[in-house]
N, C-alpha and C positions, 0 to 999 in steps of 0.2 A: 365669888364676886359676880355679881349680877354685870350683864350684856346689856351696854344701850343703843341704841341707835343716833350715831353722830351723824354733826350735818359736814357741808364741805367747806367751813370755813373756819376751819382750825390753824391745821400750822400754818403758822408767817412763814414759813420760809417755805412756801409753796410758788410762788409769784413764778418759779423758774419752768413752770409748767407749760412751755410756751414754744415755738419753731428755733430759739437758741441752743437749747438742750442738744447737747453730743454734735455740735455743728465740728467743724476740721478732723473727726474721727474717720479714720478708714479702715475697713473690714477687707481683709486681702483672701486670695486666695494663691496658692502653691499648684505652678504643675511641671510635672518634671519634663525639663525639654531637652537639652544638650552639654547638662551640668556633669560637670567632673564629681567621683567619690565623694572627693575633699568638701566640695560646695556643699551635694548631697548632705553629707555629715554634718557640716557646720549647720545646715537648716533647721535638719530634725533637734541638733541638738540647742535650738533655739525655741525651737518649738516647744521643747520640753518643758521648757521654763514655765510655760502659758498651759498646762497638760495637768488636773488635778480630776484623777479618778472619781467617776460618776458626778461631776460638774462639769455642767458647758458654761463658759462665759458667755453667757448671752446679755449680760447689760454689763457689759464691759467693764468687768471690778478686779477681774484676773489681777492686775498689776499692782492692789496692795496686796492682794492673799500673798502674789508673787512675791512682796517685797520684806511679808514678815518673816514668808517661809523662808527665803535667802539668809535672812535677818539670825533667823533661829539655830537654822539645820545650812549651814553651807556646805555645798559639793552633793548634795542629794538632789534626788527626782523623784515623782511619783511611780518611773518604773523601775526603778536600783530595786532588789529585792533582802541579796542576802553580803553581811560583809567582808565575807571570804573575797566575795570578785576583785574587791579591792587589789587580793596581794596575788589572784589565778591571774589577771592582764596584765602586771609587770611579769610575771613571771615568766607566762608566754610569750610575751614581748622582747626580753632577755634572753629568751630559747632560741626564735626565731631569728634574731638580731647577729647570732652565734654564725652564722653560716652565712654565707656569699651568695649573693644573688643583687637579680636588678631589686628594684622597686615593687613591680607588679609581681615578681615569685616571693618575695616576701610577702605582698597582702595576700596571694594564694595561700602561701603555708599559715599565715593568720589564721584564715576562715576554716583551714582544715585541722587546726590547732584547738579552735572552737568547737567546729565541730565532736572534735574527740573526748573535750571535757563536759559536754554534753553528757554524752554516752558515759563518759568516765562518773559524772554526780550517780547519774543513773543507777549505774551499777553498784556505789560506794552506799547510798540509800534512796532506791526508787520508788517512795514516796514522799520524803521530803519537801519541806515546803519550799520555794523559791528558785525551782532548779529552770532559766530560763531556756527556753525553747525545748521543754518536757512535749510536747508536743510533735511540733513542727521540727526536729533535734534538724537534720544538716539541711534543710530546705529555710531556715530560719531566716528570716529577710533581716532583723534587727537582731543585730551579736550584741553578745554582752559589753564587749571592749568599746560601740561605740555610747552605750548607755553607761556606761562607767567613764569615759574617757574626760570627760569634764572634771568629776569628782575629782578623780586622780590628782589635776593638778591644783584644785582649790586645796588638798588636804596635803600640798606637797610630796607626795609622792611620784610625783612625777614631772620632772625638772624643764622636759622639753617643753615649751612654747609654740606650738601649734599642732595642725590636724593628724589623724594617722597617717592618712596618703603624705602630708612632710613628714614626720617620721622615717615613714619610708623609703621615703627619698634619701632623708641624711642618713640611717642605715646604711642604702647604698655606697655614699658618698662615702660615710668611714669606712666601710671593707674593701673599698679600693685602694685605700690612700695610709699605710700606714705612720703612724704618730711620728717616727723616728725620723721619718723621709721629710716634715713639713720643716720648713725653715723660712722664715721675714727675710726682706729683699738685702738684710742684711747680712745674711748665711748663718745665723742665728735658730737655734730649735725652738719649734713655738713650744707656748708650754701647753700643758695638759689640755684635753680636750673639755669642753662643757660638760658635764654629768647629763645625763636622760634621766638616772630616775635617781631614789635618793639612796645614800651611802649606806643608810642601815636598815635597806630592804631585807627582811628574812629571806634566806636562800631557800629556793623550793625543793618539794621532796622529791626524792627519781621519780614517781611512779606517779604522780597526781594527773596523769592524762591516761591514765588507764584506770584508777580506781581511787575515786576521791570523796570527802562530804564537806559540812558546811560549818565542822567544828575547827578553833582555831585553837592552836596551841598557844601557851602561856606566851611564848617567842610572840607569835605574830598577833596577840593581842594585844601585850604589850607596844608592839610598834605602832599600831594602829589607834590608839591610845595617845601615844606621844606623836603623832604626826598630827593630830585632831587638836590636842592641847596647844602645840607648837604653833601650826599654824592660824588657828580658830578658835584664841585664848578667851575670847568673852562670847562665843556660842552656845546657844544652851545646851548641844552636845558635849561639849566641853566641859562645861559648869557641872554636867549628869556625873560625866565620868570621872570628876576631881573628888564630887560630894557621895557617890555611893559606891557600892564592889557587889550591889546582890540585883538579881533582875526588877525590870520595872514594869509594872502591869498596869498604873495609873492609864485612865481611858484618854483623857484631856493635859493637856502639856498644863492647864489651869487649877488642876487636882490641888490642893493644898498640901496631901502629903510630898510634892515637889515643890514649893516655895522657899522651902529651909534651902534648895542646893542653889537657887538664883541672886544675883546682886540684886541689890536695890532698883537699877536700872532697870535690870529685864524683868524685875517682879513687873513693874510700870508698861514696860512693855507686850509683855503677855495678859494683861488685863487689861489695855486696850483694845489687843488683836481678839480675848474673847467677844467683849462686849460687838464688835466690828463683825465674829463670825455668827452670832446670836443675833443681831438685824439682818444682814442679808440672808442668811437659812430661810425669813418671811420673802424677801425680795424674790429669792428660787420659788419657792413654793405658789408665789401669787401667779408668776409666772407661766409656771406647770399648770396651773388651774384655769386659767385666760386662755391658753393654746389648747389643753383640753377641753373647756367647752367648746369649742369650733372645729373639733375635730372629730367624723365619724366615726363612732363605735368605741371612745373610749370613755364612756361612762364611769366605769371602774378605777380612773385614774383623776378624773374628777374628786371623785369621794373619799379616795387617799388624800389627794391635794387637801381637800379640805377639813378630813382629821386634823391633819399635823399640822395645818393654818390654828385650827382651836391648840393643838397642844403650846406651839410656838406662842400666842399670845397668852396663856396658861403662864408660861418662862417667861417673860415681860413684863408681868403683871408681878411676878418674886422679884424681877430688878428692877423696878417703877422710879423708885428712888436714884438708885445710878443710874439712870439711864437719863434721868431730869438734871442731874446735877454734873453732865458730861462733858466737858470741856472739849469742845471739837477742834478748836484752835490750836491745844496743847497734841490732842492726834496728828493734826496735817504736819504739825513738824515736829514730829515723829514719825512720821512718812518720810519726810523730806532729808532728815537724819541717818533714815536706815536705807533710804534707796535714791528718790526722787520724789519733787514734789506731782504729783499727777496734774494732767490737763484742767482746767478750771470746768468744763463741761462734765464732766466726772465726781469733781468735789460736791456741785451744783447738785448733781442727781443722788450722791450720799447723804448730803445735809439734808436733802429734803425727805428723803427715805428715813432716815435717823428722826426725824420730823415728826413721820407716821408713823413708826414704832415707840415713841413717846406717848405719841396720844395712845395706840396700842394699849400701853402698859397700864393706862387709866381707866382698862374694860373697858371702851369704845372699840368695837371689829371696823376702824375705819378701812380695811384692806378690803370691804363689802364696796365701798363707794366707787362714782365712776370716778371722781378728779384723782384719787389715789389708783388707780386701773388705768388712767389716762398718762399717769406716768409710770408705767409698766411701759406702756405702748407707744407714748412719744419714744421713751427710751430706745428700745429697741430700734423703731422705725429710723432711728439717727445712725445708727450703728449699722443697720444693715438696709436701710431703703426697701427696694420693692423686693428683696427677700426673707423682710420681716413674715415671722411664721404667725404674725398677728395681725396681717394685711387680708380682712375678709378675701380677697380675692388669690390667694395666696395656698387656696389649696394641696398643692399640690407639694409644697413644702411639710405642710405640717403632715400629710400622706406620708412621709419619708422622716418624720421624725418620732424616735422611739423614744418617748417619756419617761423618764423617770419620776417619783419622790423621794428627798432625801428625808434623812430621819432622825438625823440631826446636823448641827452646825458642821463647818467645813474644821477639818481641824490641822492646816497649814503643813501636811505630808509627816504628821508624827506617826499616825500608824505603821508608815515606811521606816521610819527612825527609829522607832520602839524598837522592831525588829533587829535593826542591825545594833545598836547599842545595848539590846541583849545579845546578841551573838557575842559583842566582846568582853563582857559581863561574866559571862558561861563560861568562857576558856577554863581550860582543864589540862591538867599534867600529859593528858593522853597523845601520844603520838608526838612529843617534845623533841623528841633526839633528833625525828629525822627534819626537824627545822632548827636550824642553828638562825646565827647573824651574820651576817655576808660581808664583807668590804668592797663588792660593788659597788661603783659609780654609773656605769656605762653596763650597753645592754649585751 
């Protein structure tokens, strides 16, 4: 299809092009001053949410990627790697919990607990993929436990209700205070304490902190299976592991050889979330090519921005038709169903974006134009003021910004997923015995 050159008074829904766009948005920044562990922990593991490999939010869309990826895959991150961690941080956590101490000698033996299954993956197979802090092993600033530690309790596996450092705490507090001793002002025996973690954790093997890998036994694939279905009955990790038993190689959660394992519902919703990662892939890319040209010396990142600007409207031009006949009203509550409805300054800069990959898909390159470049840069400018890296005077920003091109759409943390949902796919007879079922409650 032939390339024309459009003028700029195409989409109607451009009007919003104006000093409104992204007004009540605040761009923050974190420094750490006199914050406890606990705090600490609770940030990053906020942070994470907003944290999608080789994507910067910079025109502030984070919050629905966030909201389908929640939607999709709950209790995952873009840095969970492998799903063994799942059952190596209760376990440790249950090792640790075993022995008497304050608070702070339990998060010591934590980190030196860590540390050893470090060295333990290591050794089990020392090239394996996902073995966290291969690296960095006891110098490691981010342990696994607390990049897992969320998961845990979205997948129920883990009963307790707040951060490690509470944990810790209440560890303390029950190895001082035996069960049998507590009694209501009535002289009454309370009963049973709360569970930490869940009743039909696999018991762990003696030796997994001296020599371990990332295969899981039938035992603990099974559990991790039913704690995923149990608690996260309509996720499409869920829906994966109900409708298949063999691994999944599909690139796009959108593949049509996965449609047969989704409800009705989440067909709908996985076909919106494509369509949604297929316009802003152009939004990143314009982006990348507006901060590259004003940037010295990077020519070469120019000319990638702008292949994959041609390939992206190449993909628009094959869904011209869905893209025309897109129901935006039925998306935003669909947003609003699976998370929240977004700030209206945000819907404002989608629709109009959605706007211009419409006309896109009609072989017009309006992403050439300034009023379509003008809302690249309003955008940004609302979001981040005189630190927009599209502020001619603003050098010294874009100096300290390492460019990327992406190469295709964003694909809402399935890559991570894939991975761990084969891992529990794979289980295998091997090494069964020495994981049984535990009747643990408590750590």
């Amino acid at each position: 299809m032939s390339r024309q050159t459009a003028s700029c008074d195409l989409p109607k829904e451009l009007p919003i092009l104006n000093c409104k766009l992204g007004v009540g948005l605040v761009v923050s920044t974190f420094k750490w001053l006199d914050f406890s562990a606990s705090d600490r922990q609770r940030t990053m593991q906020v942070l994470d949410l907003f944290r999608e490999k080789s994507t910067l939010d910079e025109l502030g869309v984070g919050l629905i990627r966030d909201a389908f990826a929640d939607h999709f895959f709950p209790g995952t991150s873009t840095i969970q790697t492998r799903a063994r961690y799942f059952l190596f941080i209760p376990w440790i956590m249950k090792h640790i919990g075993s022995k008497a101490g304050d608070s702070q000698e339990l998060l010591n033996r934590l980190r030196s607990s860590e540390s050893k299954l470090i060295t333990a993956l290591l050794k089990g197979k020392p090239d394996e993929f996902g073995i966290i802090g291969k690296e960095a092993k006891a110098s490691l600033k981010r342990m696994p436990s607390t990049v897992y530690w969320r998961g845990l309790n979205v997948w129920g596996i883990r009963r307790f209700d707040g951060s490690i450092e509470q944990y810790a705490r209440e560890m303390e507090r029950r190895t001082r205070s035996a069960v049998a001793d507590l009694t209501t002002d009535d002289g009454e025996p309370v009963q049973s304490r709360t569970a930490l973690w869940s009743s039909s954790l696999p018991s762990s093997p003696e030796d997994f902190l001296e020599s371990t890998t990332f295969d899981l036994t039938d035992a603990e694939s099974a559990f991790l299976k039913q704690q995923i279905c149990l608690s996260q009955p309509d996720s499409i990790i869920a829906q994966l592991l109900r409708s298949t038993q063999s691994r999944i190689n599909s690139e796009w959660i959108w593949d049509s050889a996965l449609q047969r394992c989704f409800t009705t519902d989440t067909r709908q919703a996985v076909e919106n979330a494509r369509r949604f990662a297929l316009c802003v892939w152009g939004s990143s890319l314009l982006y990348t090519l507006m901060v590259a040209q004003l940037k010295h010396g990077a020519e070469w990142l120019v000319a990638d921005a702008e292949s994959q600007l041609g390939i992206w409207q190449q993909q628009l031009e094959q869904q011209a038709e869905i893209l025309q006949q897109w129901d935006l009203g039925e998306f935003w509550l669909l947003i609003q169903k699976v998370h929240q409805r977004p700030p209206e300054p945000t819907i404002q800069f989608v629709e109009a974006w959605i706007a211009v990959c419409r006309e896109v898909s009609q072989g017009q390159p309006v992403w050439q134009e300034p009023c379509v470049q003008k809302l690249i840069n309003d955008r940004e400018s609302r979001l981040k003021g005189p630190r927009s890296r599209l502020r001619r005077d603003n050098s010294q920003g874009r100096d300290s910004w390492q460019g990327s091109v992406s190469s295709g759409p964003m694909d809402y943390r399935w890559s991570q997923t894939r991975t761990i949902l084969n891992d529990i796919l794979d289980a295998t007879d091997a090494g069964s015995v020495e994981s049984g079922i535990s009747g643990d409650s408590d750590a």
